[in-house]
C-alpha positions in Angstrom: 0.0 0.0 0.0 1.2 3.6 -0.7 0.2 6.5 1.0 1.0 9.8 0.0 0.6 12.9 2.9 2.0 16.9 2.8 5.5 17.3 4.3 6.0 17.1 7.7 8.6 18.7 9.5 10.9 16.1 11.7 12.8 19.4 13.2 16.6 18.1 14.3 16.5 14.9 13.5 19.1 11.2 13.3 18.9 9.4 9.7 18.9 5.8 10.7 18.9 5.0 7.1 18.3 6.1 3.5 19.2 5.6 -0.2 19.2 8.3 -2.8 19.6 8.2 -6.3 22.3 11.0 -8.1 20.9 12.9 -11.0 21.1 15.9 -13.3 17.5 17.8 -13.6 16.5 19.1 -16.9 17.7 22.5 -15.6 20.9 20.9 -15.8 21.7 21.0 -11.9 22.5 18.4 -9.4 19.1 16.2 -8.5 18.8 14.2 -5.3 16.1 11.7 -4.9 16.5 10.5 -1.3 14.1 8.1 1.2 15.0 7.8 4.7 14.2 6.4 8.0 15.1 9.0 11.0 14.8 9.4 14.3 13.0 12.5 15.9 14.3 14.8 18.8 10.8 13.2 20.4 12.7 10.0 19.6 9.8 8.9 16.6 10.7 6.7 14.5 9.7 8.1 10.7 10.1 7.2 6.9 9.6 8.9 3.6 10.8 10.4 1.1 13.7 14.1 2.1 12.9 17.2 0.3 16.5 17.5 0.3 16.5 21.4 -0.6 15.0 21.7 2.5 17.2 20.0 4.8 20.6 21.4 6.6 23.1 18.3 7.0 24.8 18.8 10.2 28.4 19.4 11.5 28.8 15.3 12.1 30.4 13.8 8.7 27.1 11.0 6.8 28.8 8.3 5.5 27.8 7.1 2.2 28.2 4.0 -0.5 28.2 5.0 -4.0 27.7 2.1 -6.6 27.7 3.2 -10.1 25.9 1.8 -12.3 27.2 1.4 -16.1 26.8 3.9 -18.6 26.1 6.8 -16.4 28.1 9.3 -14.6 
C-alpha cells in the first residue's frame, strides 16, 4: 500500500537510514532523490521520502556508498 501525505517537518533529526539516487534535472543542476528512516528529537521513528532542498546536513560527517551503475556518470 502507498500512502502519499503533505510534508511534515521532523525538526533536528538522526537518519537511521536512506538511499538516494544521483541525477542531473532538466535544468541541468545536481538532483537528489533520497528516502530515509530518522529518528526525531521526540525520539519517533519516521520514513519517507527528504525534500533535500530543504534540509541542513549537520556538522557530524554522513557516510555514504556510492555504486555506479554502467553507462552513467
Amino acid at each position: 500500500m502507498v500512502a502519499y501525505s503533505d510534508p511534515r517537518e521532523a525538526g533536528q533529526a538522526c537518519m537511521i537510514f536512506g538511499k538516494a539516487t544521483l541525477g542531473v534535472s532538466v535544468q541541468g543542476q545536481l538532483l537528489v532523490n533520497c528516502h530515509a528512516t530518522v529518528r526525531t528529537e521526540a525520539g519517533e521513528v519516521r520514513g519517507g521520502h527528504v525534500l533535500t532542498e530543504d534540509c541542513t546536513v549537520g556538522t557530524d560527517p554522513v557516510p555514504v556508498l556510492i555504486t555506479p551503475r554502467g553507462g552513467h556518470q
